[in-house]
C-alpha positions in Angstrom: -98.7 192.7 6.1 -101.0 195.3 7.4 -101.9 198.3 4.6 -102.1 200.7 7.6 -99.8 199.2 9.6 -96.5 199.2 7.2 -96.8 203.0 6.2 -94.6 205.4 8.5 -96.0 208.2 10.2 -94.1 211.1 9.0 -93.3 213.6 11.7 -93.8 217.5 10.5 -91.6 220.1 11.2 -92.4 221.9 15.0 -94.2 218.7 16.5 -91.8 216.1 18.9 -92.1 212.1 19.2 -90.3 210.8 22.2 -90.7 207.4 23.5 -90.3 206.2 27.1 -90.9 202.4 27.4 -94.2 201.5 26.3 -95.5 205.5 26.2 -95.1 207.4 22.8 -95.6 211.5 23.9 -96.2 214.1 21.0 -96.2 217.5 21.4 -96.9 219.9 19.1 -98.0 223.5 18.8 -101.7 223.0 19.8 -101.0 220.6 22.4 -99.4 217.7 24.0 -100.6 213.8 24.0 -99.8 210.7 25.0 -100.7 207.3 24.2 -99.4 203.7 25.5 -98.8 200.4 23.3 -98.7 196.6 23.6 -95.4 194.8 23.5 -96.8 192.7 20.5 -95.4 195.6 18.1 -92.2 197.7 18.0 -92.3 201.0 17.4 -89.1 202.7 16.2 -88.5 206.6 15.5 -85.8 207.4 12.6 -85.4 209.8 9.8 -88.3 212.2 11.3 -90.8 209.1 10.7 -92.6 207.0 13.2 -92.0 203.1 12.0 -94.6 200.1 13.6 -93.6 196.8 13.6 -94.5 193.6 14.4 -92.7 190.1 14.5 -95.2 187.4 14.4 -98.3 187.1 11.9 -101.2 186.2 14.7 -104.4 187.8 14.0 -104.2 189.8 17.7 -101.0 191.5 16.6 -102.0 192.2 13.1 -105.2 194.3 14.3 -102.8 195.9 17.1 -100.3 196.8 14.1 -102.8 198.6 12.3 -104.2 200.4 15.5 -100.7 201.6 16.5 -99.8 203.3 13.7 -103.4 205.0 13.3 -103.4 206.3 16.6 -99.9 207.3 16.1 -100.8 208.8 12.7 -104.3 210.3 14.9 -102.1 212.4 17.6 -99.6 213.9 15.1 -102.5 215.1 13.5 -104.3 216.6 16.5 -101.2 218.5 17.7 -100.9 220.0 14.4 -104.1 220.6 12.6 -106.5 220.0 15.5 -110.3 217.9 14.6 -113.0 219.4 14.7 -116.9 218.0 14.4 -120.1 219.8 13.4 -123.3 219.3 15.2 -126.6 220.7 13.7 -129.7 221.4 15.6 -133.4 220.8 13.8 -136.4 221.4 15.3 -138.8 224.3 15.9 -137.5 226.6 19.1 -134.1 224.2 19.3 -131.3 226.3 19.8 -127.9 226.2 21.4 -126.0 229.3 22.7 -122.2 229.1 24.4 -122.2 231.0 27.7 -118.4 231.3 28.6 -116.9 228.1 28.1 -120.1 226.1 28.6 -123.3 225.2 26.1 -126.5 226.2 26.8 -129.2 223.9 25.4 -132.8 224.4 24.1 -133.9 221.1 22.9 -137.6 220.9 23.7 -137.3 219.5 27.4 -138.9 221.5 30.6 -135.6 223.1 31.3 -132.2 224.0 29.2 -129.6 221.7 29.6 -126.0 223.3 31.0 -123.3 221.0 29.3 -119.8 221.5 30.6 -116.5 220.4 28.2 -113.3 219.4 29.4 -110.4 220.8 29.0 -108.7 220.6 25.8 -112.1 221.1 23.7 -113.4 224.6 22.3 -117.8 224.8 21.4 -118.6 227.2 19.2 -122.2 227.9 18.2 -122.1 230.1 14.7 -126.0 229.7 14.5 -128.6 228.9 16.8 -128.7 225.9 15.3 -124.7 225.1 14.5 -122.1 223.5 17.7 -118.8 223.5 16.3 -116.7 221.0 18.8 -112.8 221.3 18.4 -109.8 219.8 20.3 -106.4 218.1 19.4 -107.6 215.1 21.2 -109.7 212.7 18.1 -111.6 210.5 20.9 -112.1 213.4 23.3 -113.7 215.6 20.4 -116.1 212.1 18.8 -116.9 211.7 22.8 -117.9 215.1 23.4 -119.9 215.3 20.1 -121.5 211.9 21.0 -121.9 212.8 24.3 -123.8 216.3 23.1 -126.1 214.2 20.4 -127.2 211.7 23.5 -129.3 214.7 24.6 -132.1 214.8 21.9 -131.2 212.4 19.0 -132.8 212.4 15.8 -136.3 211.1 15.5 -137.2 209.1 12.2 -140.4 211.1 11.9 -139.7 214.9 11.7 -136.3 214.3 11.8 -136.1 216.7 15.0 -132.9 216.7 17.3 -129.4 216.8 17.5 -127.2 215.1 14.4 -124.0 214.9 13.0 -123.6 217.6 9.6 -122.8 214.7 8.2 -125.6 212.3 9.0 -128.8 211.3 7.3 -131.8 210.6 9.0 -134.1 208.0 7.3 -137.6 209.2 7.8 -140.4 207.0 8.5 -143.7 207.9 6.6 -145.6 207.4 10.1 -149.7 206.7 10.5 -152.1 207.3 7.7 -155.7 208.5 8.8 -158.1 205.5 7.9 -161.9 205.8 7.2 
């Protein structure tokens, strides 16, 4: 039995789970999502908690056990508490700036870069050096952060670019001068 997969998602107080066929919609006070599922599990909502099952013991519905209930577990979270991911900025003269809704990016290139974010996701830019990235939506806010990094990732040698708070760079020692 999945670890994941057998532990019910327990629904808090001002957030809705409704079901319509194959579609599980959840709204709560910072937003509204919705997510379809595979027939190859059940999912079942009683006594304010979200219960996935499945009925066979194939290695296809065990991962999509597992993957139902996180994703469950992942949008009950967003529409309460929100996710947010932290970008930091190295680099002499990199910088970052919101303008409005959009980013404004120094990275080092001939011209700044204008990035856009859909809806649903707030940037915020307490330093120069700092993008805060915040949504309800978990992929959305990891797709938008990835997407953000793509621009100037960090190099092994100076370590210059755009990285995740949480990410070390392993440096490289580079060329030593010879005789």
């Amino acid at each position: 039995m999945s670890r994941i997969g057998k532990k019910p998602v327990v629904i808090p107080n001002g957030v809705t789970v409704s079901m319509v066929g194959n579609l599980i919609k959840v709204k709560g006070p910072k937003g509204e999502l919705a997510e379809s599922y595979l027939n190859k599990v059940a999912v079942k909502i009683e006594n304010n908690e979200v219960l996935v099952t499945r009925d066979n013991d194939i290695a296809e519905t065990r991962a999509l056990h597992g993957l139902t209930r996180a994703l469950i577990q992942n949008m009950v979270t967003g529409v309460t508490e929100g996710y947010t991911k932290i970008l930091d900025i190295v680099g002499v003269g990199y910088k970052a700036e919101v303008k409005g809704t959009n980013l404004l990016l120094t990275i080092g290139y001939s011209h700044p870069i204008y990035f856009m974010p859909p809806e649903g996701i707030t940037l915020a830019t307490p330093t120069p050096t700092q993008i805060h990235i915040s949504g309800y939506d978990k992929q959305l806010v990891g797709s938008v952060a990835a997407k953000i990094r793509s621009f100037r990732k960090p190099e092994p040698y100076k370590g210059k670019g755009i990285k995740y708070s949480t990410e070390t760079v392993r440096r490289k020692a580079g060329k030593t001068a010879g005789k």
